[in-house]
C-alpha positions as CSV (number, residue, x, y, z in Angstrom):
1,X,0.0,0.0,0.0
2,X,2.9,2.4,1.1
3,X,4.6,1.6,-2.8
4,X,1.5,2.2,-4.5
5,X,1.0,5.9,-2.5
6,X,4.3,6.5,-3.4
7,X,3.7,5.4,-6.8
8,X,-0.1,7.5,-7.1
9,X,2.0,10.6,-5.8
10,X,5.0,10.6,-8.5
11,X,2.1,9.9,-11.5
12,X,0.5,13.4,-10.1
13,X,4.2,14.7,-10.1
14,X,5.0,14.2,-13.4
15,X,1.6,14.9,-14.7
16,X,2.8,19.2,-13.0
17,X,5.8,18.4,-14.3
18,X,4.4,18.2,-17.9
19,X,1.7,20.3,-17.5
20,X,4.6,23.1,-16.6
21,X,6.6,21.8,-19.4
22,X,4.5,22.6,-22.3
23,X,3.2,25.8,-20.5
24,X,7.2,27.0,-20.6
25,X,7.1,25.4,-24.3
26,X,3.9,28.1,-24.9
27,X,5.6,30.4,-23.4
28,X,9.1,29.5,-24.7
29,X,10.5,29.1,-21.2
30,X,10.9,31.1,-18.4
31,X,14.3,32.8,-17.7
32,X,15.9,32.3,-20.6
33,X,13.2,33.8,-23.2
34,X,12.9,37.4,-22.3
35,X,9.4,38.0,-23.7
36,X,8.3,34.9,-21.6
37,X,5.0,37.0,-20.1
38,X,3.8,37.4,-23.3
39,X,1.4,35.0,-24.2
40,X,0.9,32.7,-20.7
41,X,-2.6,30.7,-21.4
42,X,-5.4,31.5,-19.5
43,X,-6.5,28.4,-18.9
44,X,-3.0,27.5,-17.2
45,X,-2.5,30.6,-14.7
46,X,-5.8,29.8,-13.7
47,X,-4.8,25.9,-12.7
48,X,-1.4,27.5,-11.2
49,X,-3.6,30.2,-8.9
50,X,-5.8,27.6,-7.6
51,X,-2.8,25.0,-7.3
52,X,-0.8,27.7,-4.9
53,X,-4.5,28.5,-3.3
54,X,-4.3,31.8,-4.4
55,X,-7.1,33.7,-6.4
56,X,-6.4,33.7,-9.9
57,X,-5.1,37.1,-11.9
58,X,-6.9,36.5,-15.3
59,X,-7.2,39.0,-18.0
60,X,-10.1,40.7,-18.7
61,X,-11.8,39.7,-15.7
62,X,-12.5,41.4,-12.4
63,X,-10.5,40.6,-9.7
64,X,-11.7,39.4,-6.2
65,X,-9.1,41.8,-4.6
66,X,-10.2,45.4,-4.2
67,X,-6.3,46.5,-4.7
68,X,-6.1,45.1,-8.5
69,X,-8.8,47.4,-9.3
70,X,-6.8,50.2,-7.8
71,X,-4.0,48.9,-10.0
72,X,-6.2,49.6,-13.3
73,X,-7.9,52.5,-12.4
74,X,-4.2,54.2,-11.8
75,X,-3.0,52.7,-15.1
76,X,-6.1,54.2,-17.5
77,X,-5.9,57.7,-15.8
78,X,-2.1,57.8,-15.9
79,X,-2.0,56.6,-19.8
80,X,-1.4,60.0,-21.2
81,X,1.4,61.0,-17.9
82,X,5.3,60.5,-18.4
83,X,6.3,56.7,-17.7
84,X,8.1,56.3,-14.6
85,X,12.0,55.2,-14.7
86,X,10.9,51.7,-14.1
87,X,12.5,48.7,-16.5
88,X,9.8,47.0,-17.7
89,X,9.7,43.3,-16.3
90,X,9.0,41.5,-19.7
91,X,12.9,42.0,-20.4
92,X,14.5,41.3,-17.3
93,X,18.6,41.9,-18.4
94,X,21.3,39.6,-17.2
95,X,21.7,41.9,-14.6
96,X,18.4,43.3,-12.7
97,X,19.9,44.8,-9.8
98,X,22.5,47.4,-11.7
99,X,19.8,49.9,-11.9
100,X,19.9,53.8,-13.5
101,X,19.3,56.7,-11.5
102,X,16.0,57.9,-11.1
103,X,14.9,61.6,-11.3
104,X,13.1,61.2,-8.1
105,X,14.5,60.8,-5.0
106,X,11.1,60.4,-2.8
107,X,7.5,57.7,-2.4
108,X,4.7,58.9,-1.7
109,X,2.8,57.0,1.0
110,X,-1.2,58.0,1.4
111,X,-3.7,55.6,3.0
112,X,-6.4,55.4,6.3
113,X,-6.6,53.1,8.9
114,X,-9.9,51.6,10.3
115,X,-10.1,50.5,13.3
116,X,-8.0,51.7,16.2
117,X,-6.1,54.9,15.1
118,X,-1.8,54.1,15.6
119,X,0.5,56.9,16.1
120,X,3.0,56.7,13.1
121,X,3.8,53.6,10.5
122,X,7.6,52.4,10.0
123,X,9.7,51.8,7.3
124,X,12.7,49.9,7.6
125,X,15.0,49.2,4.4
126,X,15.6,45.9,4.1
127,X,19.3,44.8,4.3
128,X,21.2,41.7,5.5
129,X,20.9,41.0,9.3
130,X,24.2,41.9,10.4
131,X,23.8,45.4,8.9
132,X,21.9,48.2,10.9
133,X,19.4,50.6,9.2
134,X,17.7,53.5,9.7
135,X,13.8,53.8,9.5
136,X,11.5,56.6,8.2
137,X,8.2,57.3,10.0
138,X,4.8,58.6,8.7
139,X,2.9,60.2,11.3
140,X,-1.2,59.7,11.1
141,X,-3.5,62.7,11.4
142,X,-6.4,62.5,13.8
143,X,-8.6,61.6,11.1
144,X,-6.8,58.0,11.0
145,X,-5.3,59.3,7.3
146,X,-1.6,60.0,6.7
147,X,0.0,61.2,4.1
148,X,4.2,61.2,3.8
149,X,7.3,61.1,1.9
150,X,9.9,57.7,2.0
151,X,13.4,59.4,1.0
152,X,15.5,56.2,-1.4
153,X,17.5,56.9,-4.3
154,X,16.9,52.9,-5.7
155,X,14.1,50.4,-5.3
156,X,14.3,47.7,-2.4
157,X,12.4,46.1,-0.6
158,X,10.9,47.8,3.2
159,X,9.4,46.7,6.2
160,X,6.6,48.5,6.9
161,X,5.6,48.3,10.5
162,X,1.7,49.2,11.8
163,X,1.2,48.6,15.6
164,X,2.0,45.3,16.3
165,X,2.8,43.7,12.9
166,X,5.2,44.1,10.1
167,X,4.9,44.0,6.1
168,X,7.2,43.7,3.2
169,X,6.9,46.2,0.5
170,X,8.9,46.9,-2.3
171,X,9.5,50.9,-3.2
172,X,10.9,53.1,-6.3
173,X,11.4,56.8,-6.6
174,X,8.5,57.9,-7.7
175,X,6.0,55.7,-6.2
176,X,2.6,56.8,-5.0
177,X,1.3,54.1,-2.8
178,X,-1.7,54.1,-0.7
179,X,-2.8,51.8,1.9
180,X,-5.4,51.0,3.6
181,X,-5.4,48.9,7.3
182,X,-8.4,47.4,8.4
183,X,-7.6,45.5,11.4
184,X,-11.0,44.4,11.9
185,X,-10.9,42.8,9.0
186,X,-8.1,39.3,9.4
187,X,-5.9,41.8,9.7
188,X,-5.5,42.5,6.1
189,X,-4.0,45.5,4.2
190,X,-5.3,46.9,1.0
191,X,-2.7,48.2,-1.2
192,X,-3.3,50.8,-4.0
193,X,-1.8,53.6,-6.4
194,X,1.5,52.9,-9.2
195,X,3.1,50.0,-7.1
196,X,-0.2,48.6,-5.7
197,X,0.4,45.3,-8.1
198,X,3.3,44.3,-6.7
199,X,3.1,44.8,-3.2
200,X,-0.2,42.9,-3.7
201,X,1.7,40.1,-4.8
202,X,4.3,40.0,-1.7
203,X,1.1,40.1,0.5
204,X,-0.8,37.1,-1.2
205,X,2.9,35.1,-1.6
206,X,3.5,35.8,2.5
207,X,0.1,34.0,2.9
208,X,0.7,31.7,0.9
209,X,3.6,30.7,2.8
210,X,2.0,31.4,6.2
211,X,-0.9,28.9,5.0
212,X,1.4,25.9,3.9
213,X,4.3,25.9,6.0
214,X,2.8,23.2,8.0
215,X,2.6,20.9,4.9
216,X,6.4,21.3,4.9
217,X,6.9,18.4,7.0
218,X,5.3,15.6,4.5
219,X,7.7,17.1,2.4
220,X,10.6,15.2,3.8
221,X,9.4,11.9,4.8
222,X,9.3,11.3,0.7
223,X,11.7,9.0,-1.1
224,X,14.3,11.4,-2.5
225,X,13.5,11.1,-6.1
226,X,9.2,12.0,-5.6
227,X,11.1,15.2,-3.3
228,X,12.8,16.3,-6.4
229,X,10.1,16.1,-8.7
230,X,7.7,17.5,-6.0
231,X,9.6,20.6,-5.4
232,X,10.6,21.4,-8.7
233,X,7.1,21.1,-9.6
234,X,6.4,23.9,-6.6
235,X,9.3,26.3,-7.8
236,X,7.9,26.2,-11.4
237,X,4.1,26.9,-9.7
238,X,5.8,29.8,-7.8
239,X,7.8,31.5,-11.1
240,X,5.0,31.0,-13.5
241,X,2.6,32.2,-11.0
242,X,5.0,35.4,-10.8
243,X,5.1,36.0,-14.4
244,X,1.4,35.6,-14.8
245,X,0.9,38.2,-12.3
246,X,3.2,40.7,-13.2
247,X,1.5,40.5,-16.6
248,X,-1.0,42.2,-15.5
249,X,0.7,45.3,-14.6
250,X,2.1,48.0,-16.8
251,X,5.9,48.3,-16.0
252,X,7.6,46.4,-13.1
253,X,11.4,47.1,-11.9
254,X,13.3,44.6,-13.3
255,X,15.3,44.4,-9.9
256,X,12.1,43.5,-8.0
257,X,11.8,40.2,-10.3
258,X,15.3,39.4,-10.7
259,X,15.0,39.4,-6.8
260,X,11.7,37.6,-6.4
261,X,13.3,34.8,-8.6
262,X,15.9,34.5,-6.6
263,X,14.5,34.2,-3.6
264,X,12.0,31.6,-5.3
265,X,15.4,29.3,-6.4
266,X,16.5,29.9,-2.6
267,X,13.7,28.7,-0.9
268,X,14.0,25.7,-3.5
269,X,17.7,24.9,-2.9
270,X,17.1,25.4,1.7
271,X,14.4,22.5,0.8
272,X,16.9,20.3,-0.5
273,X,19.1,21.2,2.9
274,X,16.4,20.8,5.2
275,X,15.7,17.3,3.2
276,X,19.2,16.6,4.1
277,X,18.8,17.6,8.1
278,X,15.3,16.1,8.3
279,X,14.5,13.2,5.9
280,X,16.6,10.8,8.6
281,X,14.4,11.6,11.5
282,X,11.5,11.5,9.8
283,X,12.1,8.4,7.4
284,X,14.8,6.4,9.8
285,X,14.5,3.7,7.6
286,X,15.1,5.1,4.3
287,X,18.7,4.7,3.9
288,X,18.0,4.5,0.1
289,X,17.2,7.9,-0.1
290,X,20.5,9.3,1.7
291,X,22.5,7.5,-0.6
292,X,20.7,8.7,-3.7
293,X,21.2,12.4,-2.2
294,X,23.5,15.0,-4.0
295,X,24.6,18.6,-3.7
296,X,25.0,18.8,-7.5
297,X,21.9,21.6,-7.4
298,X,24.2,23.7,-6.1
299,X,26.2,24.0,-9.7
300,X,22.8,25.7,-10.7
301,X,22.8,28.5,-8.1
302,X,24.4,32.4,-8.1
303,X,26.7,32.0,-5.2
304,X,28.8,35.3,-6.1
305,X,25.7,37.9,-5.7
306,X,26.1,40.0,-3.0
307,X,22.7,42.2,-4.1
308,X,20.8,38.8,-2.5
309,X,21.9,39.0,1.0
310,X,19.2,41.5,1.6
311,X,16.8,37.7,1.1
312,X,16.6,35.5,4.0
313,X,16.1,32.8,2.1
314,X,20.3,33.2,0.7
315,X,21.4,33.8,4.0
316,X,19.8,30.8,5.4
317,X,21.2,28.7,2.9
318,X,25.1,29.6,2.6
319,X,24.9,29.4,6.1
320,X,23.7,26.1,6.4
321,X,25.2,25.0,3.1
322,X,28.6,25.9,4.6
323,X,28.4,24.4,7.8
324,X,27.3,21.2,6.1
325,X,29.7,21.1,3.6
326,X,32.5,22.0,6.9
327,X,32.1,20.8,9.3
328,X,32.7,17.1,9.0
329,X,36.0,18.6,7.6
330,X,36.4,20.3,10.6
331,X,36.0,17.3,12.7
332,X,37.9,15.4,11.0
333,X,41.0,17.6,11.8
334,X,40.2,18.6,15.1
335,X,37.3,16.3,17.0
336,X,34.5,19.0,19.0
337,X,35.3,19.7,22.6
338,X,34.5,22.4,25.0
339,X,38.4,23.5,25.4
340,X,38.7,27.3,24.7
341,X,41.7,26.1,22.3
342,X,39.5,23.7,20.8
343,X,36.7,26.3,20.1
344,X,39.3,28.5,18.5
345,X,40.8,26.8,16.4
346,X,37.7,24.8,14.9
347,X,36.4,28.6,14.5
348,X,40.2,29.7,12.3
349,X,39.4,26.6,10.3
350,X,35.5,27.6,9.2
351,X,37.4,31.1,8.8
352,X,39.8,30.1,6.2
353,X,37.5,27.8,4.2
354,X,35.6,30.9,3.2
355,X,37.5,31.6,0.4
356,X,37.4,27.9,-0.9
357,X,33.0,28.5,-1.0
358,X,32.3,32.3,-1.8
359,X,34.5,34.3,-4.2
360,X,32.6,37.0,-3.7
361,X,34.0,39.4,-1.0
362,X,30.8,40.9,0.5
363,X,29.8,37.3,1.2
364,X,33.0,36.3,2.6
365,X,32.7,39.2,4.8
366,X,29.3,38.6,6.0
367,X,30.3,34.6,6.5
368,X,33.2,35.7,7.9
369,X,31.5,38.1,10.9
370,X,29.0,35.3,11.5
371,X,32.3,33.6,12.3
372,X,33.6,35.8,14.8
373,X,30.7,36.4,16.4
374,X,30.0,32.8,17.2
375,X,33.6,32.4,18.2
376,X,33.3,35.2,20.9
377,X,29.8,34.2,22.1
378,X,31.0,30.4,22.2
379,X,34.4,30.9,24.0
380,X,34.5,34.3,25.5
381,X,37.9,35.5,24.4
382,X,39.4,36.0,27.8
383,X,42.5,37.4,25.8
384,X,42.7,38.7,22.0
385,X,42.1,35.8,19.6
386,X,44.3,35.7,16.3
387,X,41.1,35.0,14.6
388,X,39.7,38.5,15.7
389,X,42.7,40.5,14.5
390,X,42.7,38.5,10.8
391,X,39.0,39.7,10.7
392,X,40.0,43.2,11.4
393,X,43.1,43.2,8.3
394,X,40.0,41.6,6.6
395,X,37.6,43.2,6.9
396,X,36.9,47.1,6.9
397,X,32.8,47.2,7.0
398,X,32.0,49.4,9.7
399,X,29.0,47.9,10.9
400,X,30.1,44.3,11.1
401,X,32.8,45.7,12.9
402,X,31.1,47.3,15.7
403,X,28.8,44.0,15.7
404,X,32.3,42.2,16.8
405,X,33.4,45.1,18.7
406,X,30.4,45.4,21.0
407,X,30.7,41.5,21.3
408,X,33.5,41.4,22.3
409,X,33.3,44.1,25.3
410,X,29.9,42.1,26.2
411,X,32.1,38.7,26.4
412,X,35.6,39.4,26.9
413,X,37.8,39.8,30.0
414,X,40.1,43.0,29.1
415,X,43.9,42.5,29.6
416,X,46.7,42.8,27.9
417,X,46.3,41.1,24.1
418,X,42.8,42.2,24.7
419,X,41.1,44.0,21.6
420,X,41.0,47.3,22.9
421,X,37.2,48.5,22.6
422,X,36.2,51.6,20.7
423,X,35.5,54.6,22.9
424,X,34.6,58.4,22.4
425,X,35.5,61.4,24.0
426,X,34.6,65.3,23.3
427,X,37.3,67.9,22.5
428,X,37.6,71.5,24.1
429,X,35.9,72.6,20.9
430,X,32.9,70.3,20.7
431,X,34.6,67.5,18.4
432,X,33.8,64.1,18.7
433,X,36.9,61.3,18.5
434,X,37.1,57.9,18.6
435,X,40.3,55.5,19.5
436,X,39.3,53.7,15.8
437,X,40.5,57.3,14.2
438,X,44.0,56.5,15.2
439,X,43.9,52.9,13.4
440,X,46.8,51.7,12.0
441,X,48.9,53.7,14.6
442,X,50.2,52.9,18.1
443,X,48.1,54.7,20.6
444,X,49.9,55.5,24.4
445,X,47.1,56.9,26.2
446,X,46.8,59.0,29.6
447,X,44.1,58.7,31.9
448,X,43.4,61.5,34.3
449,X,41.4,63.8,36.1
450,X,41.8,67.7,37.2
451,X,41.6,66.6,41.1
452,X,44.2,63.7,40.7
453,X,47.7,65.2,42.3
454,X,49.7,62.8,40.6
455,X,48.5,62.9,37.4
456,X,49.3,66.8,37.6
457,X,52.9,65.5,38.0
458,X,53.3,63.2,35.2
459,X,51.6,66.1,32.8
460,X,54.3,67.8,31.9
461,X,56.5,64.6,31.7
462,X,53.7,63.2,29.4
463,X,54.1,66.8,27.3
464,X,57.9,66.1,26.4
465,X,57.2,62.7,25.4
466,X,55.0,64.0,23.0
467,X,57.8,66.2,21.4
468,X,60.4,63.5,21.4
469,X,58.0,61.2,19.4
470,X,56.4,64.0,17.2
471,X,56.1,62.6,13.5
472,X,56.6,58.6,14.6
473,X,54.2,56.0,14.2
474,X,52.3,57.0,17.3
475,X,49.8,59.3,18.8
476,X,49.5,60.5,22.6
477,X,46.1,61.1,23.8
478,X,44.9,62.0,27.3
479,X,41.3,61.4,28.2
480,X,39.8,63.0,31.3
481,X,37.4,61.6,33.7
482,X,36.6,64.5,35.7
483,X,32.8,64.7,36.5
484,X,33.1,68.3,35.6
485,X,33.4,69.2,32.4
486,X,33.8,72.9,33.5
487,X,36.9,72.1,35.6
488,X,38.9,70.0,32.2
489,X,38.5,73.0,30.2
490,X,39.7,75.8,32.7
491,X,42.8,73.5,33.3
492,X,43.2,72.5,29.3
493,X,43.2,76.3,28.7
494,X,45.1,77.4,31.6
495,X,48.0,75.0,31.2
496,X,47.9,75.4,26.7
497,X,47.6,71.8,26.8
498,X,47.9,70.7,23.2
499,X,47.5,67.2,21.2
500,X,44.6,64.8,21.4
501,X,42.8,66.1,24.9
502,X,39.2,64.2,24.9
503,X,36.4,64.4,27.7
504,X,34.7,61.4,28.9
505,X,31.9,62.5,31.3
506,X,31.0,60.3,34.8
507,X,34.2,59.6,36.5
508,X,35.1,56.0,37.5
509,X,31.2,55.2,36.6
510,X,32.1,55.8,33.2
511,X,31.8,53.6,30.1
512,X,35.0,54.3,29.4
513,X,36.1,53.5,33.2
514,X,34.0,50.6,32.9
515,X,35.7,49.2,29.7
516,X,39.4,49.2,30.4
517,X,39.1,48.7,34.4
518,X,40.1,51.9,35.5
519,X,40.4,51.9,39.2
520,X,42.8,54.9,39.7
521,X,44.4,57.5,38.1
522,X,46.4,58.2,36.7
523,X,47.0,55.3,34.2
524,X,48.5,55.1,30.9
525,X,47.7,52.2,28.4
526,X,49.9,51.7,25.5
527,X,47.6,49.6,22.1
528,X,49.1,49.0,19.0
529,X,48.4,49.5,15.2
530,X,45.7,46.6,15.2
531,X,43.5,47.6,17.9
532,X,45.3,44.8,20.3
533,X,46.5,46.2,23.8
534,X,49.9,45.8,24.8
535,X,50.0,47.0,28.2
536,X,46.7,48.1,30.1
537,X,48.7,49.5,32.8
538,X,51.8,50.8,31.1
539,X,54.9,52.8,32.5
540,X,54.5,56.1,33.5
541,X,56.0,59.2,31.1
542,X,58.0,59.8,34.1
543,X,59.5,56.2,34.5
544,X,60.8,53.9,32.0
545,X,58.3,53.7,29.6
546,X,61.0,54.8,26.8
547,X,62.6,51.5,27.2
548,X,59.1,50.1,26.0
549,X,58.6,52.6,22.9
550,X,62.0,51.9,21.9
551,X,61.3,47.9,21.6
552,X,57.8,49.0,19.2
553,X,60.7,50.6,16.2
554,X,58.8,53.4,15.9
């Protein structure tokens, strides 16, 4: 009985297959024919639609969804206006995501809410999750309208937050898209203006997703063969479903489908990684299967895009594709144990087989701080790692280096080979510097305060040092931890103190205090070129610290 399932299940496979074959055949494929939307038959969107459980887009009839209407109404009164900079869709280029400038530099967001009135919507640009961004609000009148401007200077992809929930939207200069939240109503948005088609499509393919993600789990308890042909079958569903859709609207970015097709081959090749993970625990017995497996799919896929690491669904799978395809090298070379030395050295080996995977350097770079990070959260770093001073030569990214900078003061124990966290402090003249402005230098630092006696007596000490090292590989910098800011300047001015004098307000309950266990002043820590400290409590100006400087062949 369990063959002849099986056997029922791959007929009805290969009957999709064929059915998407001679559609592509109509159509004269896909990807590689670049008037593919052309002439998609009626008859065959509609058995795609229903297939995905999504209402079917059909020419020349009414759609269910108020939004499509929107969608027409906007493209017969805007028939006679200038075309927007958009590439039209039916001629997607080799590359979608090099895009031209656009005259505009704005959206336009209009809409109501029903319902309960919320303050302000969100938008967030969507980037890679290592990568901070900064949002843009729309404030809502009284009247539960609002109206507002979204600044971008190319299309992407947002995340429009309202109250408690989140969307994804895709923008362009130029847009003019209204929405309309009815919470009352399942929760459901109502999109409409230029880019109301579109956005209409990421809301049905997000339920779509929501509404079978359940059914992912009969997915992998098939023989590995009806898998294949299953999925396949799904991503063809999913692309002609796309193209069918987009058909109905007047000009689409080319970027938006180059990256929905992307994301549709990524969520096809993290099924064939989460067949690998799960097929054994949910088919124990099927060793048949595991054998038959391959990562030969893999040939098919873009690897070198960086543009893609804004989709979840590629940074799921080099993750996971690379930790499969390492770690049993890893092990193999050094077994897994809880040792510190163990943990860092299974992390330098991951490291290094970046390059072998990804040619691509974004990719690297983001693989690579996923590396670092999981090193410092795994081991703690009680003293500077080798590992984290090849990923600072490496890599020059400023926000996946303050990701591994603000790690590592979270995990580490600072001593001497510590990384030597960032810090501000305020000049006399309002100037803000940080200790990553004197990168690639070595760094001797004095830490005072106006009330400290004997930092009084090392000053002017610490002033002729300066002048014997003037124009060397090294910079002198005193940072004050006076809780007055009042009494640092007076004695900065009254004393023509000159050089790198910074302010760092709240005394010993300073961050800065906090950071590099400053007890008691004065104190002078010497850092190198890389960021790594060489001596957290270093000799004085008015000892032997010379004898120090004069090992560094400055």
């Amino acid at each position: 009985m369990k063959n002849l399932n099986y056997y029922f299940l791959s007929v009805l496979t290969v009957f999709f297959v064929s059915l998407t074959y001679m559609t592509h055949q109509q159509r004269g494929g896909v990807i590689e024919d670049q008037d593919s939307c052309k002439d998609l038959p009626t008859e065959t969107v509609s058995t795609q639609n229903s297939v995905m459980g999504l209402a079917p887009v059909v020419a020349g009839e009414e759609s269910e969804i108020p939004q499509n209407q929107d969608v027409e109404k906007t493209q017969q009164n805007t028939e006679d206006a200038p075309k927007p900079t958009f590439v039209a869709a039916k001629r997607v280029p080799k590359n979608p995501f090099k895009e031209k400038k656009y005259k505009d530099t704005v959206a336009i967001i209009t809409g109501k809410m029903l319902g309960k009135k919320d303050r302000r919507l969100k938008f967030k640009p969507l980037a890679n999750e290592l990568i901070s961004s900064e949002s843009q609000r729309v404030s809502v009148k009284d009247d539960k309208t609002f109206e507002g401007e979204i600044v971008l200077n190319e299309s992407g992809y947002y995340r429009m937050y309202y109250r408690s929930k989140n969307y994804l939207v895709y923008l362009t200069p130029g847009d003019q898209l209204d929405i309309t939240f009815d919470p009352d109503n399942d929760d459901k948005v109502v999109y409409g203006g230029t880019s109301a088609g579109i956005n209409t499509y990421l809301l049905r393919k997000d339920q779509y997703d929501d509404d079978n993600s359940l059914a992912r789990r009969k997915l992998y308890k098939m023989p590995y063969e009806v898998f294949k042909d299953t999925i396949e079958v799904e991503r063809k569903i999913k692309e002609d479903y796309l193209w069918s859709y987009i058909k109905n609207i007047d000009e689409v970015p080319a970027k938006f489908v180059g990256y929905e097709l992307a994301d549709i081959e990524m969520e096809w090749a993290n099924q064939y990684i989460d067949y690998y993970k799960l097929h054994p625990k949910y088919a124990p017995s099927d060793f048949e299967s595991m054998d038959k497996f391959s990562f030969n799919f893999v040939k098919k896929l873009n690897l070198r895009n960086e543009h893609l690491l804004v989709l979840t669904s590629f940074e799921d799978f080099i993750e996971a594709y690379f930790d499969i395809k390492t770690d049993r090298q890893i092990d193999a070379q050094v077994p897994p144990s809880l040792s510190g030395a163990v943990i860092s050295e299974r992390h330098r080996l991951k490291y290094d087989y970046i390059k072998e995977y990804f040619s691509d350097s974004d990719i690297r770079n983001y693989l690579r701080t996923k590396v670092v990070l999981s090193l410092i959260g795994e081991d703690g770093t009680p003293t500077m790692n080798p590992l984290i001073m090849q990923f600072r030569n490496d890599v020059k990214d400023k926000d996946y280096r303050k990701l591994v900078n603000d790690k590592y003061i979270k995990y580490a124990m600072i001593d001497d080979g510590s990384l030597a966290p960032d810090f501000r402090g305020v000049t006399i003249d309002g100037r803000v510097v940080q200790l990553s402005d004197f990168e690639g230098k070595y760094v001797y630092i004095d830490v005072w305060a106006t009330w400290c006696g004997p930092c009084k007596h090392e000053l002017p000490y610490f002033e002729i040092l300066k002048e014997e090292y003037r124009g060397r590989n090294i910079e002198f910098v005193s940072v004050s931890i006076d809780k007055s800011r009042f009494a640092w300047e007076n004695m900065v001015r009254e004393k023509n103190m000159q050089g790198h004098q910074l302010f760092v307000n709240g005394d010993f309950d300073s961050s800065f205090a906090a950071l590099y266990s400053v007890k008691a002043v004065p104190q002078f820590i010497l850092i190198d070129p890389q960021g790594q400290i060489i001596d957290l409590t270093a000799r004085h100006p008015s000892g032997r610290v010379r004898e120090d400087l004069a090992m560094l062949n400055l």
